[in-house]
N, C-alpha and C positions, 0 to 999 in steps of 0.2 A: 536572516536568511532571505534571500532572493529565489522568488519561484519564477519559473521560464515557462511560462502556459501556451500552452498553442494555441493556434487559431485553426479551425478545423474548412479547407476550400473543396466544395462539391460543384465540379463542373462538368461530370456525366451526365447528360438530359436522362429527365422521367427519371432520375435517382429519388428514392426514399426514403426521408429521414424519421425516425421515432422513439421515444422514449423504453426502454428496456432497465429495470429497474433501476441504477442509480449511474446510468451511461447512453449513451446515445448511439444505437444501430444503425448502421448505411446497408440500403439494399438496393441492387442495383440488380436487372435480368433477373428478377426472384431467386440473385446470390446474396448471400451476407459477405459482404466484403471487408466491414470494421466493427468492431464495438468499442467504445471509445469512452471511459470514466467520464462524469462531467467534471471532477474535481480536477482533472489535465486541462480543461479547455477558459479558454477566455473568450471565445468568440467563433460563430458559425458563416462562416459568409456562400450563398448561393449564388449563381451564377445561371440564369437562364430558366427552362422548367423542371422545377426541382419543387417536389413534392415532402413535406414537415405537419406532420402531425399535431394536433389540438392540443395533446398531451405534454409532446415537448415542447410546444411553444409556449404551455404554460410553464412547464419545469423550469426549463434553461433560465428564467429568470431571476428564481427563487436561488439559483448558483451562481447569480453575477455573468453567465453567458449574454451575450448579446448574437441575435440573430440579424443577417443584414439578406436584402435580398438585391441582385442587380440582373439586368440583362446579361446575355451569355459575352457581350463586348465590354461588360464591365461599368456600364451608367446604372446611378446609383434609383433604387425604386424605391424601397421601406425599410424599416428598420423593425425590431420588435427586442425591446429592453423594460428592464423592470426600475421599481422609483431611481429618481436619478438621486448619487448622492455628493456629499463637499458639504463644504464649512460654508455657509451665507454671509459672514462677513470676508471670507476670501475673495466671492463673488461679488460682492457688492463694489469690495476695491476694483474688481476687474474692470465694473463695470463704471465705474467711476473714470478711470484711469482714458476708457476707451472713447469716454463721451468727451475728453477733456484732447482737442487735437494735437499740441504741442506734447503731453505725456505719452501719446501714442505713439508720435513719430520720435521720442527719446527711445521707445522700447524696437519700433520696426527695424530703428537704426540695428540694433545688433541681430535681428534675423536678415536684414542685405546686407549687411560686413558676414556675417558667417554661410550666406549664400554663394555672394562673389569670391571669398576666400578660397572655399571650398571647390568651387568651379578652376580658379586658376590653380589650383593643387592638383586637379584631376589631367590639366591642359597639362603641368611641368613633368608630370609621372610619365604621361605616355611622352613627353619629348624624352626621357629619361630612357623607356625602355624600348621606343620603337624610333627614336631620332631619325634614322636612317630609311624608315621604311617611308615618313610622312613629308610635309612640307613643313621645315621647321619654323620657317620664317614668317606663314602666317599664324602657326601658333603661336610664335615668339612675340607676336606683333600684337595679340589679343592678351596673354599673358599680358602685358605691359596696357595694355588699356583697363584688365582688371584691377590690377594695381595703382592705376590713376583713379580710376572711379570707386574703388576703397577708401583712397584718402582725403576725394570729393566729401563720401558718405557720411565718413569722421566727422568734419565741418560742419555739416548744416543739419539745420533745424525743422526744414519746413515740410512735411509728409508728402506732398506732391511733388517735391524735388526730391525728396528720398527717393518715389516710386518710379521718378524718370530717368533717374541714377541705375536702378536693378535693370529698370528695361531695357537702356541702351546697353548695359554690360551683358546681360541675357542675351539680348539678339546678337550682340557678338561673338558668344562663346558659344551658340547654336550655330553661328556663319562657318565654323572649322570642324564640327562634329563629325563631319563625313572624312574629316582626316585621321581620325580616331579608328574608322573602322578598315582592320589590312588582311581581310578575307573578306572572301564573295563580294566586292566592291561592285560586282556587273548586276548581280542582285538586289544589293541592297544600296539603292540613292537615298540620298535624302537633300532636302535643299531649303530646311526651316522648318519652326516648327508649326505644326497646325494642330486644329482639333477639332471636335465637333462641327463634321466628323475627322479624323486622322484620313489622309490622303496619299501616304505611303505606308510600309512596312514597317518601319521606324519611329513615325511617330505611333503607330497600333500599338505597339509596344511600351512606348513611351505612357500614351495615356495609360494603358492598362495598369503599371507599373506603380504610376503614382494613384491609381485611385485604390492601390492594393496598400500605398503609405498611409493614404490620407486615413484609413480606415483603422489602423495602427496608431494614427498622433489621437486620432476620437478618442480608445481605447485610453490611452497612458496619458490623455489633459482627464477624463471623465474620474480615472481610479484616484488623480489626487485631488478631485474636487473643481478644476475647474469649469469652466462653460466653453465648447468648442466654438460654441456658434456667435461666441464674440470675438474679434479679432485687435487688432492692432493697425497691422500693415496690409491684412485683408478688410479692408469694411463691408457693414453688414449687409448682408443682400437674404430678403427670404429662398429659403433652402439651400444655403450653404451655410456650412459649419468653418467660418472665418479663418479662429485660433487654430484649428485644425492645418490649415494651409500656411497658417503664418510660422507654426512648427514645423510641419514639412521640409520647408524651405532651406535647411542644412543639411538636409540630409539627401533633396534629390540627386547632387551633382555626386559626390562622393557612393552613394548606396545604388540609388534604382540607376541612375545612369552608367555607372560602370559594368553592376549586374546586365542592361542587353547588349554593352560593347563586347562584354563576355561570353554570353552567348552566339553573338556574331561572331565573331574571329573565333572562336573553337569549332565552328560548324554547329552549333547544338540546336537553333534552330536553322532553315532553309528557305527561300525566298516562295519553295512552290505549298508551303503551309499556311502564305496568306492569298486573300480574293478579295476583288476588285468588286461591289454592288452596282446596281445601276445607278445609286446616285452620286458614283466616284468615291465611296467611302470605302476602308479597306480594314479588312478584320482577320483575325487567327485562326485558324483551324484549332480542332478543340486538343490534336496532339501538342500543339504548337501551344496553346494555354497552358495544358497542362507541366510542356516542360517550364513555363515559365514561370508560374505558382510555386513547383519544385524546387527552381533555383530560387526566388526569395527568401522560403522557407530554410533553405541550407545556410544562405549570405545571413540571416537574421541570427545564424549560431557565431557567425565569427568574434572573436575576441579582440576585443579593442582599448588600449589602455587609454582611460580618462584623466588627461593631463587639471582638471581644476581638483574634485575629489580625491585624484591620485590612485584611483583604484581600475584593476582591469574585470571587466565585463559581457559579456555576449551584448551584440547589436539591440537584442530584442528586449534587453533590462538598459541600455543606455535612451532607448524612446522614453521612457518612462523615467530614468534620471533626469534628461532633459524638461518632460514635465514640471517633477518635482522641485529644479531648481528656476525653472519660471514663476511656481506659486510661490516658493521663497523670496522674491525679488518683489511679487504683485504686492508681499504680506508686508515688505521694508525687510526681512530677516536681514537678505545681504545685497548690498549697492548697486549692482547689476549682473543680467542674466549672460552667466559666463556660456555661450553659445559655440556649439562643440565645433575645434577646428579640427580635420581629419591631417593628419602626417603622412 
């Protein structure tokens, strides 16, 4: 049986969270707004001043919750989780695998083939179902460079041609994004991507987006035992969680990225929801978070049928298939890590 746990997002300032017998209370204006079993949740994530109790920060561990705390824009500050767990000789391979440069770049290989894939599947879709609205021709033209530096990818060996392979295909498939979007175009530009900080509405979105994934692959590498914070095709750097990002990376173009083209062209967010700081950085308003926390939470239900296992699944048990059939590959179980392609 596959359980679907949620992840519980508090992004009400001065919200307060605390243990209430074997569930976790939200109060918010001195209302009860939730009471929430801990045996539904896999994970607490806060977002700015958000107030958690002694008590549950002791409990929620002993239940396998993980609390995360970030700024109200979404940059990550603490974590608070209880012992970590996994098999040591899983990890040991990992980490063998990761010190060993040519195995690493055997493995990154398949997280940029199923990056780049995935990205020109999202480019063919919308030729598919807005051709008319967009310019087909530089989509058409980026498609086909995705598809040459795919089969660059295939080819080589060497990790820093792999990485210079993702780049140049990435920044191409970010050069047409703005063609993607066929509402409020007067609103919302974009013209690349940035970050730290994000310098349009788009990218605000963007990062937020994925640091809502990133926190998801921690999740579903940590339940099968591996180590996030060693990578592959990410290396290590203190305070990032590498493997985290290097799983990711299938699932941006397909999941988070189509989630805020979705939200833009349906109207569901508004260009007048984001603000401009004095230091040129541009952030959400907290209705505009919230709808977007919303829609994840919804897109992580949909079902998707998994062409390797053959079985269909919700988004939010396919992160965690994708895990599990990583630690399979790290163990030798099976030859390589079948890296989900979306249709």
């Amino acid at each position: 049986m596959q359980r679907f746990l949620n992840t519980l997002y508090i992004t009400t300032q001065k919200t307060y969270l605390h243990k209430k017998g074997e569930a976790v209370e939200v109060v918010a204006n001195r209302k009860v707004l939730a009471l929430i079993p801990f045996i539904t949740l896999d994970s607490i994530i806060c977002f700015g001043n958000i107030f958690v109790s002694p008590f549950l920060l002791g409990a929620a561990p002993k239940y396998n919750i993980t609390i995360s705390f970030l700024t109200e824009t979404g940059k990550f500050l603490a974590r608070v989780q209880g012992p970590v767990a996994g098999n040591v000789l899983l990890r040991k391979e990992q980490y063998r695998i990761s010190d060993d440069k040519g195995k690493s770049a055997s493995l990154a290989k398949y997280f940029i083939i199923g990056k780049l894939a995935n990205q020109k599947t999202v480019l063919q879709r919308s030729l598919r179902d807005h051709g008319e609205k967009i310019d087909a021709k530089r989509i058409q033209d980026v498609v086909a460079l995705l598809g040459s530096n795919i089969d660059k990818a295939e080819k080589e060996c060497d990790l820093d041609v792999l990485r210079g392979i993702e780049g140049d295909a990435s920044k191409a498939y970010f050069s047409v994004f703005d063609e993607l979007i066929i509402s409020q175009k007067d609103g919302f530009k974009f013209e690349g991507r940035n970050r730290r900080p994000p310098l349009d509405a788009i990218n605000a979105m963007l990062s937020y987006v994925y640091t809502l994934l990133y926190h998801d692959m921690i999740s579903a590498l940590e339940c099968v035992g591996l180590d996030p914070a060693v990578g592959f095709m990410h290396r290590d750097r203190p305070g990032r969680l590498s493997l985290a990002l290097d799983l990711a990376e299938e699932f941006r173009s397909f999941f988070a990225d189509r989630l805020i083209l979705s939200l833009i062209n349906r109207n569901e967010v508004t260009p007048e929801q984001f603000e401009k700081t004095a230091s040129g950085a541009v952030s959400m308003d907290e209705a505009a978070r919230k709808t977007v926390i919303t829609a994840y939470q919804k897109k992580k239900e949909t079902v998707l049928q998994h062409p390797y296992i053959e079985k269909r699944m919700h988004l939010a048990i396919l992160f965690h298939t994708q895990a599990r059939l990583l630690a399979r590959h790290i163990r030798g179980d099976i030859d390589g890590y079948p890296v989900y392609l979306w249709k």
